[in-house]
C-alpha positions as CSV (number, residue, x, y, z in Angstrom):
1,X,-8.9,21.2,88.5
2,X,-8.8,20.0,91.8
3,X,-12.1,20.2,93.8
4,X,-13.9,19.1,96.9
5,X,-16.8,16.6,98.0
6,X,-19.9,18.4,99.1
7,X,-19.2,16.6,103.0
8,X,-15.6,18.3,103.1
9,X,-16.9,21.8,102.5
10,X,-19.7,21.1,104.8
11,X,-16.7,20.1,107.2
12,X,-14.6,23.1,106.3
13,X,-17.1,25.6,106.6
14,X,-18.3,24.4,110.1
15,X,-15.3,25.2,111.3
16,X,-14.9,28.8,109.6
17,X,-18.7,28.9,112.1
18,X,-17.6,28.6,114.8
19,X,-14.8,31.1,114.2
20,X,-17.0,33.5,113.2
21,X,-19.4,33.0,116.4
22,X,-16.5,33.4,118.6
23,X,-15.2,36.6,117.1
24,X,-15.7,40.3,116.5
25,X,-14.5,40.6,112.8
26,X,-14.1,37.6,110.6
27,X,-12.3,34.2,110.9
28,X,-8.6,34.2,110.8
29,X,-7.4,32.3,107.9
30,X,-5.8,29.1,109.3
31,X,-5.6,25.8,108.3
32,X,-8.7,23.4,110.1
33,X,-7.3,21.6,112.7
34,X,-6.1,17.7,112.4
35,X,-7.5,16.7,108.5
36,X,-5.6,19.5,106.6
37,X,-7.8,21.0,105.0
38,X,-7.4,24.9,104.5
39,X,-10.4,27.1,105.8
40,X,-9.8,29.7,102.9
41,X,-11.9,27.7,100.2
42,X,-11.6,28.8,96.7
43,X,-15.5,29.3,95.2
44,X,-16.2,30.2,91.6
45,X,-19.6,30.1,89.6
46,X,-19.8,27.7,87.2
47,X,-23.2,27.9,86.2
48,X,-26.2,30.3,86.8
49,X,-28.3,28.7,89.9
50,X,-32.3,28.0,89.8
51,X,-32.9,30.3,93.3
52,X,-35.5,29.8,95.6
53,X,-37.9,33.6,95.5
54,X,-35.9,34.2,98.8
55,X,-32.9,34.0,97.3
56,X,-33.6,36.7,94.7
57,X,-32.0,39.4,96.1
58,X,-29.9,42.4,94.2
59,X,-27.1,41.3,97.0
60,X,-27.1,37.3,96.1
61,X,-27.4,38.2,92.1
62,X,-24.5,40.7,92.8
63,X,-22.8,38.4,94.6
64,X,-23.1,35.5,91.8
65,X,-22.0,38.1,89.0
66,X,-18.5,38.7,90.9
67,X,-18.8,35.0,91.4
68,X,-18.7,34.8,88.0
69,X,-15.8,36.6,86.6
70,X,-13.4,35.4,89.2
71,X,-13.1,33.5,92.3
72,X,-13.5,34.6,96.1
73,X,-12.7,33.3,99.2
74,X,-15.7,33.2,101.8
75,X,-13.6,35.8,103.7
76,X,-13.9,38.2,100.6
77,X,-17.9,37.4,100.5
78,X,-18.1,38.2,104.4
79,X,-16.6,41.3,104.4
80,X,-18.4,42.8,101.5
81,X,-22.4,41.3,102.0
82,X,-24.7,42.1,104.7
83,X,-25.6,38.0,105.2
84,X,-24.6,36.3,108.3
85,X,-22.3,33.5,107.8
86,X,-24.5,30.9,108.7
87,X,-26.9,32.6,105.8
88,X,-23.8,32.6,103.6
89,X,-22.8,29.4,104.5
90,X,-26.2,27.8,103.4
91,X,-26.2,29.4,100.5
92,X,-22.4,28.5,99.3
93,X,-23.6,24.9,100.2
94,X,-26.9,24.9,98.0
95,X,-24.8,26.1,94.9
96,X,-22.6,23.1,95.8
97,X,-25.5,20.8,95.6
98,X,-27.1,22.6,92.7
99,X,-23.8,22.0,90.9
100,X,-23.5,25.6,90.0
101,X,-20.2,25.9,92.0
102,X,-16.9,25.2,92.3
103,X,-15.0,24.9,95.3
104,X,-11.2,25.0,95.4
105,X,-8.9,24.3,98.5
106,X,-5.7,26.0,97.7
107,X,-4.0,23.9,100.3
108,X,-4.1,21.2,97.5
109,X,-1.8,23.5,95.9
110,X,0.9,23.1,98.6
111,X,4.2,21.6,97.3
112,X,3.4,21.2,93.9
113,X,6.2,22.2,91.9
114,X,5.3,25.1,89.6
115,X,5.1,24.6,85.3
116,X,8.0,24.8,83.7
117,X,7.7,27.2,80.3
């Protein structure tokens, strides 16, 4: 499985910030400008987290279950929690850290050729 360095999520999700500051709704999926990298990040739980007592909330622990059983773009977490995406964003990043999370960029995926049966 293909994932990403703790400084290129930081990266990626900077820019998703300042998209979200600047708009109404939430960030357009587009690709981040110049390095390639795709702003719709992949994130699946691979591992229950140690929280801090802040971050034992029914909305984080909900969050982790779906977290759990499939993966979600940060899109997807946006639209159905009440955190702000900076909130969300240092959260995503201190599952990274804590090793409890995987992060996929799909754009990774680009031109691979699909299996063959």
């Amino acid at each position: 499985m293909l994932t990403m360095t703790l400084d290129t999520i930081r990266r990626v999700l900077s820019l998703t910030r300042r998209d979200a500051a600047d708009s109404e709704g939430f960030p357009a999926s587009r690709p981040a400008a110049g390095n390639g990298q795709g702003a719709d990040l992949i994130f699946r739980l691979k591992a229950w987290p140690q929280l801090p007592e802040s971050g034992r909330t029914a909305e984080i622990y909900r969050m982790l279950s779906v977290m759990s059983s499939q993966p979600v773009t940060r899109q997807w977490l946006l639209a159905r929690c009440s955190m702000a995406p900076r909130q969300l964003d240092a959260l995503l990043e201190h599952l990274v850290a804590d090793g409890a999370l995987e992060v996929i960029d799909p754009a990774l995926f680009a031109g691979r050729q699909p299996a063959r049966a």
